[in-house]
N, C-alpha and C positions, 0 to 999 in steps of 0.2 A: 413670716411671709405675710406680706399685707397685702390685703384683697378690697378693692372699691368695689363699694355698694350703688345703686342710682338712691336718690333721694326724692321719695315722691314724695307729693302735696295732699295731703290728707283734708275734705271739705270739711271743717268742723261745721257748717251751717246745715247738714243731711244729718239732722238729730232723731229721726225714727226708727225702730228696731229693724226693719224691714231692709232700710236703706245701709245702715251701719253692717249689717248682716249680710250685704251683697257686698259691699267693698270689702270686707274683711275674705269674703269667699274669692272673691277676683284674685287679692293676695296672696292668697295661702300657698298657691304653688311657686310663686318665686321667693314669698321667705323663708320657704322648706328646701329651695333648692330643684324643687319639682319631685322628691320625694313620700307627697301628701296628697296623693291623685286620689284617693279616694273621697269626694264629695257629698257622698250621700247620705242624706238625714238617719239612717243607721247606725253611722259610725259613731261612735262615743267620742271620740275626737270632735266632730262637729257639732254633739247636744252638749259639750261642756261651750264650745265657741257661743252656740244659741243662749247659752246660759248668761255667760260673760257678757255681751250682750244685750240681754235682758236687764242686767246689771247698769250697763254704762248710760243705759236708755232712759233708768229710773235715775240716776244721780244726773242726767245731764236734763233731768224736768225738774229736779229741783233745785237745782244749780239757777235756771231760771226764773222758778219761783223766789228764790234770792234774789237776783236782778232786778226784777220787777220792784220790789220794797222800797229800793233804794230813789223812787222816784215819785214825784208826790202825785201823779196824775196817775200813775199804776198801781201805787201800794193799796194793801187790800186791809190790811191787821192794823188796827187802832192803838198801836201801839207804837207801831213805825211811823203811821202820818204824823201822830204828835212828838214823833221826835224831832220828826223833816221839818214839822211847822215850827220848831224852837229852834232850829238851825238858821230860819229865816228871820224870828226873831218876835215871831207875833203869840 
């Protein structure tokens, strides 16, 4: 039996725990099926979400701090610029 899903648009630019933390709550009841009505910061269900969370919050700041390196006007580590600068040739 195959059942369609709708496909949402997930903003990866709401990189804040706060914000990640409200879409995921918005969710929860239609990817449970509306079986997960309980919301409240109590539930252990929702401090492991907070957890998770917490999680994707810190790997998507240094996810960033990656990005940054890669550019010679943002890197910050003396180690990257001199690599950038040898890529350019000086």
């Amino acid at each position: 039996m195959a059942t369609s899903t709708a496909i949402t648009k997930i903003n990866y630019l709401s990189k804040d725990f706060l914000t990640l933390r409200d879409e995921m709550l918005q969710r929860l009841p239609v990817l449970t099926n509306g079986k997960w009505s309980n919301l409240n910061e109590s539930d252990p269900g929702i401090a492991m979400l907070e957890v998770f969370m917490s999680m994707v919050d810190n790997i998507l700041f240094y996810q960033d701090q990656m990005a940054q390196e890669v550019y010679l006007p943002t890197a910050r580590q003396r180690n990257n610029v001199i690599k950038l600068v040898r890529l350019l040739g000086y």
